[in-house]
C-alpha positions in Angstrom: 90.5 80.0 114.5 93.6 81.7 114.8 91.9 85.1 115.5 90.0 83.5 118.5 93.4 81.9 119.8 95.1 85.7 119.5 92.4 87.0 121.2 92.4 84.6 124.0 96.1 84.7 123.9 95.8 88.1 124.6 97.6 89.6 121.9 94.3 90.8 119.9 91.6 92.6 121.4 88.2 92.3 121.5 87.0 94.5 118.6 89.9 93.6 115.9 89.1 89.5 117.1 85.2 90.1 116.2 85.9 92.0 113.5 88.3 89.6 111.7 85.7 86.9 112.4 82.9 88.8 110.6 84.8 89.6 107.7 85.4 86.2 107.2 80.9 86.1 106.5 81.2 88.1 103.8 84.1 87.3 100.1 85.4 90.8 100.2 86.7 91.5 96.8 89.0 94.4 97.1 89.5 97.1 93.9 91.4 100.1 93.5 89.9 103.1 95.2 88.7 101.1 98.4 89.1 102.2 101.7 91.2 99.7 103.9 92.7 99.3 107.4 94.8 96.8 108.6 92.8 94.2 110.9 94.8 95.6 113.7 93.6 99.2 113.2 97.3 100.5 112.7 97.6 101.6 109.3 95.0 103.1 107.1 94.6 103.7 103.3 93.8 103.2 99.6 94.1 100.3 97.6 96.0 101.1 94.4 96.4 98.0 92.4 95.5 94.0 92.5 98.5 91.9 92.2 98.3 88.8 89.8 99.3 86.3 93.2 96.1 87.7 95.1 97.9 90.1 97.0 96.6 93.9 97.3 99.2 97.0 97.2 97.5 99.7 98.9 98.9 103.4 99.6 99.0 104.5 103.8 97.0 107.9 104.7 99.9 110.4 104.2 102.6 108.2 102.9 104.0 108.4 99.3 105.1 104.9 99.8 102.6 101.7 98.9 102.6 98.2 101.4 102.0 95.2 100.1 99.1 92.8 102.1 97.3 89.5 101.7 93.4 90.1 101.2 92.6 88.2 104.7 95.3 90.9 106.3 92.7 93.6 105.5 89.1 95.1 105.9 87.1 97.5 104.1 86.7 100.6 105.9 83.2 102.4 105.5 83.1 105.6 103.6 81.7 108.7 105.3 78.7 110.1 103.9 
């Protein structure tokens, strides 16, 4: 719901509103190694570890550093190939 009311808002577009929507069809269970994006499309990268509280610490495309994000703040990118 709150995607929807973003999007109609105007602070979401189109794409990231539909694509939050059908991530929510599917339990995505995230594990080291996966390719992720934020649902806004603004930072891409690897998740590194799980945390114990459900949260996922994943490493940014050319960043040393590592950001901390809840599952439903993320979406599996597809690999190439």
């Amino acid at each position: 719901m709150s995607a929807v009311a973003h999007y109609i808002a105007g602070v979401l577009d189109h794409e990231a509103m539909v694509n939050i929507v059908e991530s929510l069809w599917s339990s995505a269970e995230f594990q080291p190694g996966d390719r992720v994006k934020t649902l806004r499309g603004s930072a891409h990268g690897t998740v590194k570890r799980l945390l114990p509280d459900g949260r996922i610490a994943f490493q940014p495309d050319g960043s040393d550093s590592e950001l901390i994000a809840l599952p439903e703040g993320l979406l599996r990118e597809e690999q190439a190939g």
